[in-house]
C-alpha positions in Angstrom: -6.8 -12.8 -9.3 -6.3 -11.3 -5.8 -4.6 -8.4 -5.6 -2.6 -7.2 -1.9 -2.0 -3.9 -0.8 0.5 -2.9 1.9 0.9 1.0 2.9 -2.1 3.0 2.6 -0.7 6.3 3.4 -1.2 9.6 1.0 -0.2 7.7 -2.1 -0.9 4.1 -1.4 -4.3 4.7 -0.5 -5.8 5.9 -3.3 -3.8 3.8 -5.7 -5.4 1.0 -4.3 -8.7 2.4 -4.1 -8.4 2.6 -7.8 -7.7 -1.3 -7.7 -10.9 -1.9 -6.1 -12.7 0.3 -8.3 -11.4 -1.5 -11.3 -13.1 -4.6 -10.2 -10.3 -6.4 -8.7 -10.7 -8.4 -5.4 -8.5 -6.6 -3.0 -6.9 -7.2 0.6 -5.0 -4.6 2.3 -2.8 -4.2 5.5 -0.8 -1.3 7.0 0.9 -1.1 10.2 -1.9 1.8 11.4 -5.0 0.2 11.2 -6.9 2.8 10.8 -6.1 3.5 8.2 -7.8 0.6 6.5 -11.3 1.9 7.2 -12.1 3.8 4.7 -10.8 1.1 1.6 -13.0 -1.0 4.1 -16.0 0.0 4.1 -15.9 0.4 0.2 -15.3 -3.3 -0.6 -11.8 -4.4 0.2 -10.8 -7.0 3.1 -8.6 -6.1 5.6 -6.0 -8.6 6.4 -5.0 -9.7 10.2 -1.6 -9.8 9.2 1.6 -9.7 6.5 1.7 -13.8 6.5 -1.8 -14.1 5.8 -2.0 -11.6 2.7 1.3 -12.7 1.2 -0.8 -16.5 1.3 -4.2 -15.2 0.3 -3.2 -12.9 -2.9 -1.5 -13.3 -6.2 -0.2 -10.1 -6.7 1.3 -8.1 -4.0 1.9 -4.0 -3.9 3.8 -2.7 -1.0 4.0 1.5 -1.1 6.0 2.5 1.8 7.7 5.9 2.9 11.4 4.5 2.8 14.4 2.0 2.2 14.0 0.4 6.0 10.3 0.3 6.0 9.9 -1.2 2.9 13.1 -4.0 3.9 11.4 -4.6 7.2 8.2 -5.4 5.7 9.6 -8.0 3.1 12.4 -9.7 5.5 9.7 -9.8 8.5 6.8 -11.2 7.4 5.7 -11.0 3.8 8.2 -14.0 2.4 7.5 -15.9 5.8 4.9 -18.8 4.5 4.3 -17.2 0.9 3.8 -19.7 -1.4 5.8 -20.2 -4.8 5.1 -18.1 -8.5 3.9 -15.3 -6.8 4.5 -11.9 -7.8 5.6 -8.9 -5.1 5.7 -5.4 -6.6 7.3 -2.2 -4.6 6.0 1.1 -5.9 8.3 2.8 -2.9 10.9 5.0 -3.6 14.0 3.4 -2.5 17.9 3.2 -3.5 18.4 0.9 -6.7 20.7 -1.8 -4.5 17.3 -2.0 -1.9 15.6 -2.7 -5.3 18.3 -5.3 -6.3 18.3 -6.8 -2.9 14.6 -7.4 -2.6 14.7 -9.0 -5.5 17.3 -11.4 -4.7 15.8 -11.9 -1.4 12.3 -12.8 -3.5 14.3 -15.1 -5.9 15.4 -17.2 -2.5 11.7 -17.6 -2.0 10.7 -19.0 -5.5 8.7 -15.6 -5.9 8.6 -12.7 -8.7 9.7 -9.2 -8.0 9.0 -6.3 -9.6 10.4 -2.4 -8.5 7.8 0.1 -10.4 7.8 3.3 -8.4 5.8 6.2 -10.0 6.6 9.8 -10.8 3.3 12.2 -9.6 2.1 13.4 -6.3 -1.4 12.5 -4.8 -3.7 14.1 -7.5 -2.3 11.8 -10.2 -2.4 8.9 -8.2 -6.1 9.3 -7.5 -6.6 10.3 -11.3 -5.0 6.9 -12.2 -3.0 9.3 -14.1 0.8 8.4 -12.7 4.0 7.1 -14.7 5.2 4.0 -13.6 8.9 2.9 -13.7 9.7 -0.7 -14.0 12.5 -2.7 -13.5 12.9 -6.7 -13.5 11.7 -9.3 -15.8 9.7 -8.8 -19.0 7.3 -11.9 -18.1 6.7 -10.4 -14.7 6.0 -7.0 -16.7 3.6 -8.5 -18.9 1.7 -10.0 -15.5 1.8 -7.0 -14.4 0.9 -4.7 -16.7 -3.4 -4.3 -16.2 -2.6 -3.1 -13.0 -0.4 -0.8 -14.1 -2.7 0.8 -16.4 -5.3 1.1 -13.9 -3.0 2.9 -11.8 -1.1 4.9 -14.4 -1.4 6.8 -17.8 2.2 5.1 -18.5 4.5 2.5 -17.9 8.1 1.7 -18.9 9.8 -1.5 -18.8 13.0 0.1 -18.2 15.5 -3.3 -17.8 16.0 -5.2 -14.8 15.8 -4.7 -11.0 16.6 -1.8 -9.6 16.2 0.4 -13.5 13.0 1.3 -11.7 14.1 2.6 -9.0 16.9 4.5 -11.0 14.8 6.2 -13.0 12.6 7.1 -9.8 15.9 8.8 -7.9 16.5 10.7 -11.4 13.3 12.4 -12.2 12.8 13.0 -8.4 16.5 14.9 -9.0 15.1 16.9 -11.9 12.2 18.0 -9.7 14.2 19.4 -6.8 16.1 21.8 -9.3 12.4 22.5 -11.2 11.3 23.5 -7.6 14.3 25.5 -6.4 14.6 27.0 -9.6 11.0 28.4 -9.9 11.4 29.3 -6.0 14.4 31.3 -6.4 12.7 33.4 -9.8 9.7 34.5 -8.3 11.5 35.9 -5.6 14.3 37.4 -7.6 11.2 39.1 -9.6 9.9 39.9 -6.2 12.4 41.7 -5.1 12.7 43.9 -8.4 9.4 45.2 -8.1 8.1 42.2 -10.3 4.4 40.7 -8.7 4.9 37.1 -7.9 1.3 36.4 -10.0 2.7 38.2 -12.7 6.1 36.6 -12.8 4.4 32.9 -12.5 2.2 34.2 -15.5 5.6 34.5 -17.6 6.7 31.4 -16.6 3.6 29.3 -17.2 3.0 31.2 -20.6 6.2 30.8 -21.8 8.9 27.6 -22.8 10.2 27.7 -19.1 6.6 27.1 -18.3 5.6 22.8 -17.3 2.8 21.2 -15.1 5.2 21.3 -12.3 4.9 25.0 -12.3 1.4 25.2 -13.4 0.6 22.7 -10.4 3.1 24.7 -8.0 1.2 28.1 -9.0 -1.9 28.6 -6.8 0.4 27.6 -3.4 3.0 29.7 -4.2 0.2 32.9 -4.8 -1.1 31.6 -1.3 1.8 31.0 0.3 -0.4 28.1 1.5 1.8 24.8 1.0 -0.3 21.3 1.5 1.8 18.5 1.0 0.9 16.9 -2.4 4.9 15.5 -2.0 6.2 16.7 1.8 9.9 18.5 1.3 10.8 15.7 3.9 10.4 13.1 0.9 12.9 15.2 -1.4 15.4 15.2 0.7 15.6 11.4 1.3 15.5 11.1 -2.5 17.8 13.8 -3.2 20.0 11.6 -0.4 19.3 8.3 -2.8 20.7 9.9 -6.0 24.1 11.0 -4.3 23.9 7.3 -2.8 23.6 6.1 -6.5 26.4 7.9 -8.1 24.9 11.3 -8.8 27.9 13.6 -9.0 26.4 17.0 -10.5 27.3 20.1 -10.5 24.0 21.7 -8.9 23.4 18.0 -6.7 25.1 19.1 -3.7 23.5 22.5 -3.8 20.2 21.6 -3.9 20.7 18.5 -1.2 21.7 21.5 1.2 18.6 23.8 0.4 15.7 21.5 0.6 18.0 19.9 4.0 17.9 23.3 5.3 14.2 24.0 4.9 13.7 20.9 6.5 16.1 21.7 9.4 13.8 24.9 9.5 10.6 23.0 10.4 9.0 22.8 6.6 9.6 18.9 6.6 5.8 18.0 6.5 5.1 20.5 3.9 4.7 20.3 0.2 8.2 20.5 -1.2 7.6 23.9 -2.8 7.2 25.6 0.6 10.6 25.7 0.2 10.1 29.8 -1.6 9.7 30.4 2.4 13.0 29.0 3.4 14.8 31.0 1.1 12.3 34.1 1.3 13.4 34.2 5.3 16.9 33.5 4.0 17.8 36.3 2.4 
């Protein structure tokens, strides 16, 4: 079986390097070449173009930073030539009605569709360590699933398209408050006299404390934020829930926070680097 790989950015790279270290034959394209190089030079064949790995591979992954990308890669040139039974599967974050029109736009084409996007930042995704969230048909599941658990500790079959994706928008929702939430305590601890080590201490000792915090801990010490999930990405998703229906007491709240520390210039930082924005805030 020939597994394809479109987007090879932060994420999609070392997902599919796991592929290829699994064993699986593997062809890859994304619209910056060079970014190929690397997956390369370690086994993997780099396709000339969309047409030409949508004919060559079984299985198709696209991982792509947004609802237009990921449409523009699908309507303009991986359905043009691709050959019946196949099976496409976008791990992209994207509304639930992109997820429901790819998939109908697949159907037209005789081919399978799956939407799966994962919850975890790059350290997961290298570890093979994600959560998967699927939506679409239970065969198509089943095809899918050894590649899933390559590149995740767990996968859901959560109903059909777009249930993925829904469950994607929701967790990324929980996150955003998790973030904000731990932002705005150390800094109210801060500014009571409380040290910010000691407060996260608390935190990760006690029942408020998760891996989210755990993870967020070192940066926030720092004040050193390297984008494991750029605040950029939030915002979009945060965008996606309220296009979805989310109608939450704390939703339009934390839209306008994480908007406003990307206003600020912390777009390409890791979403916690938000503890600046509201550290100059105040």
């Amino acid at each position: 079986m020939k597994i394809g790989w479109v987007g090879l950015g932060n994420m999609g790279n070392v997902m599919a390097a796991n592929i290829l270290k699994a064993g699986y034959e593997l062809q890859v394209f994304n619209r910056s070449r060079g970014k190929e190089d690397e997956l390369v030079s370690a086994g993997a064949v780099s396709a000339a173009g969309l047409e030409e790995l949508a004919r060559d591979c079984d299985i198709v992954f696209t991982m792509l930073a947004d609802d237009n990308a990921v449409k523009s890669v699908y309507e303009d040139g991986l359905l043009s030539g691709i050959g019946q039974g196949k099976l496409l599967i976008d791990m992209s974050t994207v509304a639930p009605a992109t997820s429901v029109y790819l998939a109908g736009l697949c159907q037209s084409h005789a081919v399978s569709f799956l939407d799966a996007p994962v919850s975890g930042s790059v350290q997961p995704a290298t570890e093979g360590t994600l959560i998967i969230m699927v939506g679409g048909e239970s065969e198509d599941y089943q095809q899918a699933l050894p590649l899933f658990e390559v590149l995740g500790k767990l996968s859901l079959h959560l109903g059909g398209h777009g249930a993925g994706s829904s469950a994607k928008v929701a967790i990324n929702y929980l996150l955003a408050v998790q973030t904000q939430a731990l932002a705005e305590t150390v800094l109210f601890a801060q500014r009571n006299g409380i040290d910010k080590e000691r407060m996260l201490q608390i935190v990760n000792e006690g029942a408020c404390g998760n891996k989210m915090s755990q993870l967020k801990t070192p940066s926030i010490i720092k004040g050193e934020f390297p984008a494991a999930f750029a605040l950029k990405y939030i915002v979009k998703d945060l965008k996606l829930a309220k296009q979805a229906g989310l109608d939450a007491p704390l939703a339009n709240p934390v839209l306008d926070t994480f908007s406003a520390a990307m206003q600020s210039g912390l777009g390409n930082e890791d979403l916690m680097a938000v503890v600046k924005y509201l550290d100059n805030k105040k």
